[in-house]
N, CA and C atoms as a LAMMPS dump frame, in Angstrom:
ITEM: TIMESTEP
0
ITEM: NUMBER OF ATOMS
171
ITEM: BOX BOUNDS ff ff ff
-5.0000000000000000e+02 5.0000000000000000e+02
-5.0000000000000000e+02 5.0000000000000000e+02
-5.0000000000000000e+02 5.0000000000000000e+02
ITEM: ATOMS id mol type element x y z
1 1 1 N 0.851 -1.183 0
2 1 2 C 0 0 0
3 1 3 C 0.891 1.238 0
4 2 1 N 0.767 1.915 -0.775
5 2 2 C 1.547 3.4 -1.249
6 2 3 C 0.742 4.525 -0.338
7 3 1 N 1.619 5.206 -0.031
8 3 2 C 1.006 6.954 1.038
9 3 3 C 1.012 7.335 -0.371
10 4 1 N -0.704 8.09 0.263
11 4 2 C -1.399 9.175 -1.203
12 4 3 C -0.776 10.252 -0.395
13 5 1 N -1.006 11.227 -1.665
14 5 2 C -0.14 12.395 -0.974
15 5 3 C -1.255 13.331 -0.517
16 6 1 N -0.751 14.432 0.586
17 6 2 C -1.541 15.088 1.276
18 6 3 C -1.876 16.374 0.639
19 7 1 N -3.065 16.856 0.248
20 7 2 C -2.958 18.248 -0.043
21 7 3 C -2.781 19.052 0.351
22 8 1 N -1.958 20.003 -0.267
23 8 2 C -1.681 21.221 0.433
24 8 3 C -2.713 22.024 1.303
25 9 1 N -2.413 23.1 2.633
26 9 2 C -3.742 23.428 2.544
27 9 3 C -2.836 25.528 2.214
28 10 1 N -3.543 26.18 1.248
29 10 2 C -2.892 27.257 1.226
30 10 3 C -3.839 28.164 2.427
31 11 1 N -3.456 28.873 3.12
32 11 2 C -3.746 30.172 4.322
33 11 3 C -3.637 31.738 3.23
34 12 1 N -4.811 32.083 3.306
35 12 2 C -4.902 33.402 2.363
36 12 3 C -4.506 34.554 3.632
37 13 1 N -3.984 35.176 3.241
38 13 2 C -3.732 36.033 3.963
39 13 3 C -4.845 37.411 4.444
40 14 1 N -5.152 37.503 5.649
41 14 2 C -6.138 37.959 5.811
42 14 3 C -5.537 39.077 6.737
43 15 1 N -6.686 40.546 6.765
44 15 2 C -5.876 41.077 7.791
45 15 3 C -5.94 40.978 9.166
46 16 1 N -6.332 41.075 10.359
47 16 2 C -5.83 40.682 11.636
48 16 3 C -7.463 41.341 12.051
49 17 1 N -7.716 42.272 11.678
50 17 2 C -9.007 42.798 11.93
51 17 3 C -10.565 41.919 11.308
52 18 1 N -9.9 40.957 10.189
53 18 2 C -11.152 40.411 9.827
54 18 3 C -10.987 39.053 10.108
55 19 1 N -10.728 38.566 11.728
56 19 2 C -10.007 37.369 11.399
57 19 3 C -11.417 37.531 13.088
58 20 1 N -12.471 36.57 13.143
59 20 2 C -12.71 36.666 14.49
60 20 3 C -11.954 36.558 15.726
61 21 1 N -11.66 36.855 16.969
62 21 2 C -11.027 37.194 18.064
63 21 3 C -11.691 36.634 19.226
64 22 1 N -11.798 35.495 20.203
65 22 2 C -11.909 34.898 21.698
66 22 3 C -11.027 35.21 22.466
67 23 1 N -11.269 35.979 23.608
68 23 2 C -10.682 35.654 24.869
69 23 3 C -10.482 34.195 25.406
70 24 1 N -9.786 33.441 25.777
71 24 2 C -9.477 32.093 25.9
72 24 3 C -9.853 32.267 27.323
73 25 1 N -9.707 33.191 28.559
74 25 2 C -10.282 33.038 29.569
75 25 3 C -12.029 32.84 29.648
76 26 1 N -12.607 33.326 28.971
77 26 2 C -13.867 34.016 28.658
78 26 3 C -14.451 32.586 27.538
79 27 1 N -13.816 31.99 27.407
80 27 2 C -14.402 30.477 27.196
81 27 3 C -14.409 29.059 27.427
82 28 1 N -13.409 29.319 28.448
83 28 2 C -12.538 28.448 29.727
84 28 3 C -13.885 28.873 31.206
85 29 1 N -14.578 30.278 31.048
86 29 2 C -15.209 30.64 32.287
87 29 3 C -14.501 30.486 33.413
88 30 1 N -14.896 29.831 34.679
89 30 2 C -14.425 30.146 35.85
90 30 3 C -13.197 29.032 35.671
91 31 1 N -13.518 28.162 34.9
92 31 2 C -12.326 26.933 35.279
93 31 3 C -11.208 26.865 34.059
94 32 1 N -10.663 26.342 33.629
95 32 2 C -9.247 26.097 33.207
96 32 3 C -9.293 25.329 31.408
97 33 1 N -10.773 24.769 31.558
98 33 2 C -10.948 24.18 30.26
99 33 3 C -11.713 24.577 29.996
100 34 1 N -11.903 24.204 28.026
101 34 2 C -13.217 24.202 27.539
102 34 3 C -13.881 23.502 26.528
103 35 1 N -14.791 22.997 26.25
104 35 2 C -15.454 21.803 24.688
105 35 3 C -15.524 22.773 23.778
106 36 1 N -14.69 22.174 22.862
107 36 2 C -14.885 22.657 21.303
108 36 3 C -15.251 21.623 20.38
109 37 1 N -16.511 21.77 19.567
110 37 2 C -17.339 20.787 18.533
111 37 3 C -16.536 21.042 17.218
112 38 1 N -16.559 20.227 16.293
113 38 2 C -16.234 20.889 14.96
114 38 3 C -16.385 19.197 14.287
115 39 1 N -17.76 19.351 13.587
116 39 2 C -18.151 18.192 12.786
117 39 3 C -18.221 17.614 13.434
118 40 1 N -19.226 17.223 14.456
119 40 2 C -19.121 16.078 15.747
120 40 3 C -17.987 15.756 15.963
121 41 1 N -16.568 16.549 16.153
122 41 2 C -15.457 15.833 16.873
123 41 3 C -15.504 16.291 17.832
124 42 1 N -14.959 16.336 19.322
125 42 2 C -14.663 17.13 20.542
126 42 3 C -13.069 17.258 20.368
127 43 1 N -13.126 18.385 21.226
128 43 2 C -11.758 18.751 21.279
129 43 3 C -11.707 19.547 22.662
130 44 1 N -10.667 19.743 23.384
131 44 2 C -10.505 19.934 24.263
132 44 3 C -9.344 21.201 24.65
133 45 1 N -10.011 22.032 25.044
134 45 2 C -8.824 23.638 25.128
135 45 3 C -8.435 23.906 26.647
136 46 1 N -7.216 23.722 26.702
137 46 2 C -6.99 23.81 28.529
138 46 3 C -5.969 24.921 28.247
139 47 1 N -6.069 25.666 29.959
140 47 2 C -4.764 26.651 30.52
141 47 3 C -4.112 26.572 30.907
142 48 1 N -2.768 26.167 30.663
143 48 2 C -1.583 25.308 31.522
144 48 3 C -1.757 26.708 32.922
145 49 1 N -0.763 26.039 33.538
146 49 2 C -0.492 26.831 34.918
147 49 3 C 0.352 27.641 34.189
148 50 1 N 0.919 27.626 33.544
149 50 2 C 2.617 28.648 32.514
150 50 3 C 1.451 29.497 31.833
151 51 1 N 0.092 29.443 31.742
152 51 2 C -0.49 30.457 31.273
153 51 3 C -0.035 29.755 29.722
154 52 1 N -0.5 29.091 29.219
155 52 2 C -0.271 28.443 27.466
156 52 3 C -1.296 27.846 27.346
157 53 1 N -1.83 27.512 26.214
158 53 2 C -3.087 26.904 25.85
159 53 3 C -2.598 25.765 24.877
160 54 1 N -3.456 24.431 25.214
161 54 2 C -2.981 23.278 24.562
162 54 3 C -4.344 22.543 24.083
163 55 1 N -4.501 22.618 22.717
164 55 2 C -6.287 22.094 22.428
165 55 3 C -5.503 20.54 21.99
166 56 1 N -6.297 19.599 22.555
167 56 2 C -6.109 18.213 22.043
168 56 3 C -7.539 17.61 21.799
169 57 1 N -7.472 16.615 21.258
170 57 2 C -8.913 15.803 20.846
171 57 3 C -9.136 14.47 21.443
């Protein structure tokens, strides 16, 4: 079995103002995580203690 190849994905360049904007505290609420949907997958957005954000699935 041969690897198909992956398509590229190109990023248009957009300017910074038309790009929507979340506070990551402000969707974390009082606690540290938060559920993110996208096509029935879950995904998962946490606040390290170092103050960094790490989304895994």
């Amino acid at each position: 079995m041969t690897a198909q190849p992956v398509p590229a994905i190109t990023l248009r360049s957009v300017p910074d103002d038309d790009i929507p904007a979340y506070d990551a505290r402000e969707l974390v609420g009082d606690g540290v995580q938060a559920r993110i949907i996208l096509d029935d997958q879950r995904y998962w957005l946490r606040i390290t203690r170092a103050g960094k954000l790490i989304l895994t699935k």
